[in-house]
Backbone as JSON Lines, residues from 0, in Angstrom:
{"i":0,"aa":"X","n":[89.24,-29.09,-24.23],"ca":[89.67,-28.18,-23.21],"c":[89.52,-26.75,-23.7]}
{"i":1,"aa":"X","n":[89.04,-25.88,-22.66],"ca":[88.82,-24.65,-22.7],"c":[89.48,-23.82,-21.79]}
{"i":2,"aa":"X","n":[90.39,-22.78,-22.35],"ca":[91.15,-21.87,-21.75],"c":[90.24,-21.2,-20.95]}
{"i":3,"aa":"X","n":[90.22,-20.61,-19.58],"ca":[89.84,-20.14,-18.59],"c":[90.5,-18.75,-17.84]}
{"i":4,"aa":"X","n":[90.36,-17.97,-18.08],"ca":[91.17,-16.66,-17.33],"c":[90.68,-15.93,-16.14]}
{"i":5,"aa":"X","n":[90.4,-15.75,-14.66],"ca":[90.33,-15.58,-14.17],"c":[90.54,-14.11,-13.31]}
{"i":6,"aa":"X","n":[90.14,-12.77,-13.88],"ca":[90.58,-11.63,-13.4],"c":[90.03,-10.79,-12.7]}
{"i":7,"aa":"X","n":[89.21,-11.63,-11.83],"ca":[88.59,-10.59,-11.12],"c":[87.76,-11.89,-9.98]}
{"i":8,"aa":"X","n":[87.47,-11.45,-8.83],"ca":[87.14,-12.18,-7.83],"c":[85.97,-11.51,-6.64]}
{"i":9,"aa":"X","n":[84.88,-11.66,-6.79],"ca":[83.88,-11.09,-5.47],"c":[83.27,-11.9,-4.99]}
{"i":10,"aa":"X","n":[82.81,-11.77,-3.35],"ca":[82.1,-11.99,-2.84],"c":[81.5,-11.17,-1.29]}
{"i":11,"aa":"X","n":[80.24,-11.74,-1.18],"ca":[79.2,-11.12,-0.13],"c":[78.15,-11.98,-0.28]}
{"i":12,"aa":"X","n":[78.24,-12.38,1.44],"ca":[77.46,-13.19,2.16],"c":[77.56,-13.13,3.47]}
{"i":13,"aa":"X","n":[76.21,-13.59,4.31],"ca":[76.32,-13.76,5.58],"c":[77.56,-14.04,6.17]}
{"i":14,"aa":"X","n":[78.17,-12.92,7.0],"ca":[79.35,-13.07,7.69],"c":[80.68,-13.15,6.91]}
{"i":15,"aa":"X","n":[80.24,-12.99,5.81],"ca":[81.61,-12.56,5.18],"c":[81.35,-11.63,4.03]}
{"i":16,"aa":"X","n":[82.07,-10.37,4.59],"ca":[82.08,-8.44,3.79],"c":[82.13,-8.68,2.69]}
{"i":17,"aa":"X","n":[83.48,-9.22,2.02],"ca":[83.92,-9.1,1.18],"c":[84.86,-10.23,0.59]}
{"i":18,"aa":"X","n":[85.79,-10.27,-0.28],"ca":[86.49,-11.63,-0.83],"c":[87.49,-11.42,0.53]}
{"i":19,"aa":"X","n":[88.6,-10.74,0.72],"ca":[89.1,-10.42,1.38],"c":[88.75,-11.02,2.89]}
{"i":20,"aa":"X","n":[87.74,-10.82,3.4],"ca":[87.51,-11.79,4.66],"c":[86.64,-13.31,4.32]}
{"i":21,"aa":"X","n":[86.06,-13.1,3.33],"ca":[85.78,-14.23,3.1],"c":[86.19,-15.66,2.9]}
{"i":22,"aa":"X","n":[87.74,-14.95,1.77],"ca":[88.63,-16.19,1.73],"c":[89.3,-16.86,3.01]}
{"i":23,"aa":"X","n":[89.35,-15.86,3.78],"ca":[90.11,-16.65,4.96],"c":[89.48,-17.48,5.78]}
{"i":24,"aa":"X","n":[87.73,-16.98,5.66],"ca":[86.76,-18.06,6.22],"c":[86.54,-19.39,5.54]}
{"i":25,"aa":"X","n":[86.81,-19.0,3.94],"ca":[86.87,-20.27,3.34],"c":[87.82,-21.23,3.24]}
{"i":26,"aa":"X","n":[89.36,-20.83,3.85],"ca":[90.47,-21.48,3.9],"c":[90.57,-21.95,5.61]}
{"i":27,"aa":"X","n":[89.89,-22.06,6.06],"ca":[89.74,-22.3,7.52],"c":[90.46,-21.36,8.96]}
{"i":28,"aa":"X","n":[90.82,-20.39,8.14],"ca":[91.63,-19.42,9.07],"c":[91.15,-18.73,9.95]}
{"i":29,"aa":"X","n":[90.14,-18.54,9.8],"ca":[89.45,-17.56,10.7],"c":[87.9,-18.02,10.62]}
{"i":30,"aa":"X","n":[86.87,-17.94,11.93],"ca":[85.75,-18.01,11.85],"c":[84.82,-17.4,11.57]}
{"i":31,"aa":"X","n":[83.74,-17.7,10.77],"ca":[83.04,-17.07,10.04],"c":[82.48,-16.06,11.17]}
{"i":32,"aa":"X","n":[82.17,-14.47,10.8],"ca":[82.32,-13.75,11.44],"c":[80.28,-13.07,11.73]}
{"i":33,"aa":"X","n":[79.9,-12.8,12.74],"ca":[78.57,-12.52,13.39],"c":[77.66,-10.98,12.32]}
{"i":34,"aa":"X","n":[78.73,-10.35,11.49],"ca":[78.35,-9.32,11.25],"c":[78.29,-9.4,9.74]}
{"i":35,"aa":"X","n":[76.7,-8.97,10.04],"ca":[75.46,-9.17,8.43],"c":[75.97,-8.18,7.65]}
{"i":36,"aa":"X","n":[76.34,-7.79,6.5],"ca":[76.41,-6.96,5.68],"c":[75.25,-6.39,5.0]}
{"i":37,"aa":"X","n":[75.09,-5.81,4.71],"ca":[74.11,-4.73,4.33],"c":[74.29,-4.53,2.78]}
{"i":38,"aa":"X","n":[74.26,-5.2,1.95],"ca":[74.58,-5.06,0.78],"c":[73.33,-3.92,0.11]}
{"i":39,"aa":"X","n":[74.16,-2.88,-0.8],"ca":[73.11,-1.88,-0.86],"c":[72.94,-1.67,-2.4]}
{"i":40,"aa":"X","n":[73.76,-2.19,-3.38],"ca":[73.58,-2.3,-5.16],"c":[73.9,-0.71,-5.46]}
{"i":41,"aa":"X","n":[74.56,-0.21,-5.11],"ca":[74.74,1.18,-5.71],"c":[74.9,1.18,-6.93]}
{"i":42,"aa":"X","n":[75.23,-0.11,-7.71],"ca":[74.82,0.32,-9.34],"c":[73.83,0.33,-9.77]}
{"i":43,"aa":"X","n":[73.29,-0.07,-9.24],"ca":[71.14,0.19,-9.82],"c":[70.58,1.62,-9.33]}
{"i":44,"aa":"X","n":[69.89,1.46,-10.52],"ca":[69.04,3.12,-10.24],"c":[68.09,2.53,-8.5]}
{"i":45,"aa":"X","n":[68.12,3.9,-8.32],"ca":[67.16,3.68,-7.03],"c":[65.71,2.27,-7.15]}
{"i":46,"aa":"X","n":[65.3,2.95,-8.01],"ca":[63.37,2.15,-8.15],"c":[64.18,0.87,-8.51]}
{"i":47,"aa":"X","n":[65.11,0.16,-8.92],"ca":[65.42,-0.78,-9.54],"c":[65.95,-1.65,-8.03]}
{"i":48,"aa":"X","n":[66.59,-1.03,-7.44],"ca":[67.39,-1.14,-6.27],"c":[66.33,-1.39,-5.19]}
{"i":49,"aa":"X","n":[65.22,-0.6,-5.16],"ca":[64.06,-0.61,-4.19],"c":[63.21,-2.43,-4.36]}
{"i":50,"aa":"X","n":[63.29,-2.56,-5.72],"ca":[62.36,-3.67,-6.08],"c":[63.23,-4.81,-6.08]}
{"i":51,"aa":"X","n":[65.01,-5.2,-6.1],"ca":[65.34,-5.98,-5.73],"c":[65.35,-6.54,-4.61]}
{"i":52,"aa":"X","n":[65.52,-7.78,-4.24],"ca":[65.94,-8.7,-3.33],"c":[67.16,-8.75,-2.91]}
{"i":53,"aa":"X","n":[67.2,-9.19,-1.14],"ca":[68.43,-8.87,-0.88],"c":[69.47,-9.95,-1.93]}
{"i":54,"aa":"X","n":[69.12,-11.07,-1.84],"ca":[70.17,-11.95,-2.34],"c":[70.43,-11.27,-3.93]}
{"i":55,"aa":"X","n":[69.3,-10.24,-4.53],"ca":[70.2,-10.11,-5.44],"c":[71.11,-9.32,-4.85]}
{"i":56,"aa":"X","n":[70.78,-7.83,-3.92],"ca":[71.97,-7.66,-3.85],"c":[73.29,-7.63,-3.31]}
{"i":57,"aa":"X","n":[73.03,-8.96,-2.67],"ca":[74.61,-9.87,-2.38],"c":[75.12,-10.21,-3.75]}
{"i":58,"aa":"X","n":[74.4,-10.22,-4.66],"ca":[75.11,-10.91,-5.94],"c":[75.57,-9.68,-6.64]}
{"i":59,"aa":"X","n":[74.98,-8.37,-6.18],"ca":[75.37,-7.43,-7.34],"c":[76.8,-6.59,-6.7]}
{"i":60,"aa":"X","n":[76.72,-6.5,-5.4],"ca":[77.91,-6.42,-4.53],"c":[79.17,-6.92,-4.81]}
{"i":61,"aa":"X","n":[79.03,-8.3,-5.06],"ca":[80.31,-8.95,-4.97],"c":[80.64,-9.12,-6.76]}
{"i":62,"aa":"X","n":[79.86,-8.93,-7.29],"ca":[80.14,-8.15,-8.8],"c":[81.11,-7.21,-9.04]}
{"i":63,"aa":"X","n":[79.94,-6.31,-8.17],"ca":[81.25,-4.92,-8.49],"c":[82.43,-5.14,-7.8]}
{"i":64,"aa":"X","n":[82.38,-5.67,-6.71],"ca":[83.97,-5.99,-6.1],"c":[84.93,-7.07,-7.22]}
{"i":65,"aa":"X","n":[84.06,-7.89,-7.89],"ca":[85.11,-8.36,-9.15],"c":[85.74,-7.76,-9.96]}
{"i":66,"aa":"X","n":[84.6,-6.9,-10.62],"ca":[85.16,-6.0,-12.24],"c":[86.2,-5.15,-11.59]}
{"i":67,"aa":"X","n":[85.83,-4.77,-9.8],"ca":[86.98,-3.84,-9.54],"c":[88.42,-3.94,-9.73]}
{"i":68,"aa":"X","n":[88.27,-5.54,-8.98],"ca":[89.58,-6.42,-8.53],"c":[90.52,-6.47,-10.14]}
{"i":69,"aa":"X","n":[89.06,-6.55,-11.16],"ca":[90.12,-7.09,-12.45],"c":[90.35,-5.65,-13.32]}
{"i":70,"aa":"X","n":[90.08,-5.12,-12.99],"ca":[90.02,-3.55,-13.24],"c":[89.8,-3.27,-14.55]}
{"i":71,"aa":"X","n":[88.51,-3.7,-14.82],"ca":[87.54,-3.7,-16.35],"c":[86.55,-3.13,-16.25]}
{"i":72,"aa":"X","n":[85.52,-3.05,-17.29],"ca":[84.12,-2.06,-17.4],"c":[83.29,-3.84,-17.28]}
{"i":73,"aa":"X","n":[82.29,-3.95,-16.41],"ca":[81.46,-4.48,-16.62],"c":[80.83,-4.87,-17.41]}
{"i":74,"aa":"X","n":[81.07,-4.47,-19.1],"ca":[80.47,-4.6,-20.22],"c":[81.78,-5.69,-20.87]}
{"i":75,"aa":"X","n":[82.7,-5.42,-20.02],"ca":[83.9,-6.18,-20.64],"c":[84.09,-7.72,-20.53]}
{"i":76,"aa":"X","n":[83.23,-7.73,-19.01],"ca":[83.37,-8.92,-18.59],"c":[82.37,-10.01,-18.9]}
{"i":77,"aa":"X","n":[82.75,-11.41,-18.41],"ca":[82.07,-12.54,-18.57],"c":[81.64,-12.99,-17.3]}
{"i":78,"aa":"X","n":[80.21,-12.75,-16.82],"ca":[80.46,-12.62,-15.36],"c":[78.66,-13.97,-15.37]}
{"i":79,"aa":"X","n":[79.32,-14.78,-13.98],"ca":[78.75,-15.83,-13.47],"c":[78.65,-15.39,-12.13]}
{"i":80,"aa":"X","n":[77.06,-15.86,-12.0],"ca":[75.98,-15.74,-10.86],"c":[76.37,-16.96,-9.98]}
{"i":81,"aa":"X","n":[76.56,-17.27,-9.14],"ca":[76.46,-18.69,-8.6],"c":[75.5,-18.66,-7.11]}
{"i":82,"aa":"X","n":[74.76,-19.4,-6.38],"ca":[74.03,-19.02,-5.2],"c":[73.88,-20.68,-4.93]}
{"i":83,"aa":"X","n":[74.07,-20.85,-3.54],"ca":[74.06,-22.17,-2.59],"c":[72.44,-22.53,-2.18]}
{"i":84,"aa":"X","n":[72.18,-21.08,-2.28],"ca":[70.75,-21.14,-1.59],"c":[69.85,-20.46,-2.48]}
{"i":85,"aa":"X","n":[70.02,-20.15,-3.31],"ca":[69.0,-19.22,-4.49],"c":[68.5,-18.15,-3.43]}
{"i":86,"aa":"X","n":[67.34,-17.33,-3.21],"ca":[66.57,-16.43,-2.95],"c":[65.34,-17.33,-2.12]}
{"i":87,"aa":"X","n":[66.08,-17.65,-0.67],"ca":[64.93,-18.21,0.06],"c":[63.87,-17.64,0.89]}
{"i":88,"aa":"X","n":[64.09,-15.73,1.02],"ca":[63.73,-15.3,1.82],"c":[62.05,-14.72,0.87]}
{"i":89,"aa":"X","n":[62.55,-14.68,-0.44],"ca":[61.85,-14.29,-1.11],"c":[60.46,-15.71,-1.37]}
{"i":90,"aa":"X","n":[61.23,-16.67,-1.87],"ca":[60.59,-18.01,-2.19],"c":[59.5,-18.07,-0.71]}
{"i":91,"aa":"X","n":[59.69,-17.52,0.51],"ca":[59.22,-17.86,1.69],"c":[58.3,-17.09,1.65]}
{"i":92,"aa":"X","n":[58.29,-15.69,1.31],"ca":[56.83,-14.83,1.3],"c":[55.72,-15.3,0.22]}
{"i":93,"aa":"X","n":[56.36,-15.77,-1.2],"ca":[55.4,-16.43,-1.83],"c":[54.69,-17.95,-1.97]}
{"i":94,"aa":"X","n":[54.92,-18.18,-0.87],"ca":[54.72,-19.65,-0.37],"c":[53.89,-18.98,0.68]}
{"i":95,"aa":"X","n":[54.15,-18.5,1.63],"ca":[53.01,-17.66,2.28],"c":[52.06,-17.08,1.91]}
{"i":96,"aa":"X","n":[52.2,-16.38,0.59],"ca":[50.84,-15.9,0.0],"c":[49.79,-16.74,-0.54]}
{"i":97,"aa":"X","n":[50.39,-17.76,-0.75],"ca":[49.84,-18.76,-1.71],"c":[49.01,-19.52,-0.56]}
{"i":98,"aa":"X","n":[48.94,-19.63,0.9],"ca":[49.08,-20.5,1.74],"c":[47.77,-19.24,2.46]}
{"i":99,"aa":"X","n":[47.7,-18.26,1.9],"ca":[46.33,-17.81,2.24],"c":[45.0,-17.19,1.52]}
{"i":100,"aa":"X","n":[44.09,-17.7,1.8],"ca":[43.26,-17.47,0.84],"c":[42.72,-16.81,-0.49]}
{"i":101,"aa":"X","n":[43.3,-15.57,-0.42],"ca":[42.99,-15.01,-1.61],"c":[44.53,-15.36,-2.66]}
{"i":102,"aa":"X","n":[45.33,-16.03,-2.18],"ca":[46.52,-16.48,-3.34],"c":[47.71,-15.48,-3.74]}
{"i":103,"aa":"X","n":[47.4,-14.04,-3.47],"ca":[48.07,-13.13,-3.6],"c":[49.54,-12.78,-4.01]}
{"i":104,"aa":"X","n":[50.29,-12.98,-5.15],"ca":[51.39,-13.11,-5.07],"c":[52.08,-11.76,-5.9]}
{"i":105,"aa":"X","n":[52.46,-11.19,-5.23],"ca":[52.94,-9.74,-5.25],"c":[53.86,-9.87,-7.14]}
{"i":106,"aa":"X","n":[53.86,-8.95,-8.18],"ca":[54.4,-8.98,-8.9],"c":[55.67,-9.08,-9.03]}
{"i":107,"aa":"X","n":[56.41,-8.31,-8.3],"ca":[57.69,-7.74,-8.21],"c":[58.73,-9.36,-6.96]}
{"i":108,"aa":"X","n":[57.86,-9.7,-6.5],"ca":[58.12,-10.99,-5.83],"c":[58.72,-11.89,-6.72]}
{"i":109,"aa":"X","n":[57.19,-12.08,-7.55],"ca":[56.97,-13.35,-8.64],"c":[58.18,-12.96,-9.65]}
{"i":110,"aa":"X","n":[58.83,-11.63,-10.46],"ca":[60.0,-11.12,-10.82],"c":[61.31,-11.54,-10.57]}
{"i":111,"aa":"X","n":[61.15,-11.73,-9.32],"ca":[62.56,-11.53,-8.55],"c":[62.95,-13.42,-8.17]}
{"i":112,"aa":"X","n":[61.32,-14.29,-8.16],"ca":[61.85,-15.58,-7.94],"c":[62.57,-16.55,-9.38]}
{"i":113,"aa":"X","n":[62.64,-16.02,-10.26],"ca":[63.31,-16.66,-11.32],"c":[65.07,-16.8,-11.29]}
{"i":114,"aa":"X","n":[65.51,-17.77,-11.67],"ca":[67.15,-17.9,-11.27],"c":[67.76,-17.01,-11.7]}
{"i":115,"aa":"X","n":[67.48,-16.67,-12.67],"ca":[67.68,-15.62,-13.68],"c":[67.75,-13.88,-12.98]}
{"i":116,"aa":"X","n":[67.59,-13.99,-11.85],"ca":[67.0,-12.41,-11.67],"c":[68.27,-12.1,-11.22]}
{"i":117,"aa":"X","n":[69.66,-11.9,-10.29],"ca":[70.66,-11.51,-10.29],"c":[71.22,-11.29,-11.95]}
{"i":118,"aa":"X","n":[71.08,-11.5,-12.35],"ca":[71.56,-11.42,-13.81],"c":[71.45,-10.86,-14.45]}
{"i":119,"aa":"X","n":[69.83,-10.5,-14.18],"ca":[68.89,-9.87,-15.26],"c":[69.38,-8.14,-14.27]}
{"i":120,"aa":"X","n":[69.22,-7.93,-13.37],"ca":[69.14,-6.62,-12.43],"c":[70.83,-6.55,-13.17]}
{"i":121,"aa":"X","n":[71.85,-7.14,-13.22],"ca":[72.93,-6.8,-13.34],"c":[73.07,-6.47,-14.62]}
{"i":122,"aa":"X","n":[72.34,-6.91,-15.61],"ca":[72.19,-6.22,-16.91],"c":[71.76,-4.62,-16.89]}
{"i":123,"aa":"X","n":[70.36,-4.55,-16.03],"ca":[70.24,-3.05,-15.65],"c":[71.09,-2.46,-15.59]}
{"i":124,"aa":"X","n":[71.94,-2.62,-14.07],"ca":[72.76,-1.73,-13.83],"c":[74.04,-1.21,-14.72]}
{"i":125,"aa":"X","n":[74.29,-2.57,-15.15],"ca":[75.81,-2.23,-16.12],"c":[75.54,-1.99,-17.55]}
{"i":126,"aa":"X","n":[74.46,-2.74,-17.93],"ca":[74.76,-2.44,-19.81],"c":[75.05,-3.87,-19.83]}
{"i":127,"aa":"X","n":[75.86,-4.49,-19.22],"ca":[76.46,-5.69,-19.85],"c":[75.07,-6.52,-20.65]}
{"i":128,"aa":"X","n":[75.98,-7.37,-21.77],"ca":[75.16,-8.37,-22.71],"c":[75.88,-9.72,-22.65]}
């Protein structure tokens, strides 16, 4: 057995802002709600921010809403990626490229489809190791 501490809590996803409305969608209280969030990574430098994917930054969103919640430096924390659906919107353009003749698969695409890439962008932004 391994001690587990828990201090900090985010999320962002389709129809749910934040932990805050989210949990209540996840506790059956309320229905999951019509309005897309716009997740925008304000901890990444711009060009870094430009070349991510949205799903990373649903993942980098509900990050910073953790370290907030636990009220630490991002370098402090021990922080886990988790995704239901990985990056399908992305996986879908390079399946399309591939699906036409010249094979074309954009660099910054091919970057961004590894599991690894919320993780890796969140290293950018914070420092964390």
């Amino acid at each position: 057995m391994i001690d587990i501490y828990l201090a900090g809590i985010g999320l962002c996803a389709p129809g749910m802002l934040d932990w805050a409305s989210g949990s209540t969608v996840l506790r059956g209280e309320m229905p999951i709600s019509d309005e897309q969030p716009k997740p925008v990574a304000t901890l990444l430098p711009p060009a870094e921010r430009r070349r991510s994917s949205q799903a990373t930054r649903f993942a980098l969103q509900a990050g910073q809403e953790a370290i907030t919640h636990a009220g630490i430096s991002a370098t402090q924390a021990a922080v886990v990626f988790a995704s239901s659906d990985g990056d399908g919107e992305n996986l879908h353009h390079i399946l399309e490229s591939l699906a036409q003749p010249e094979h074309g698969v954009s660099p910054t695409r091919f970057h961004n489809s590894v599991t690894n890439a919320a993780a890796g962008y969140w290293n950018i932004a914070t420092g964390a190791r």
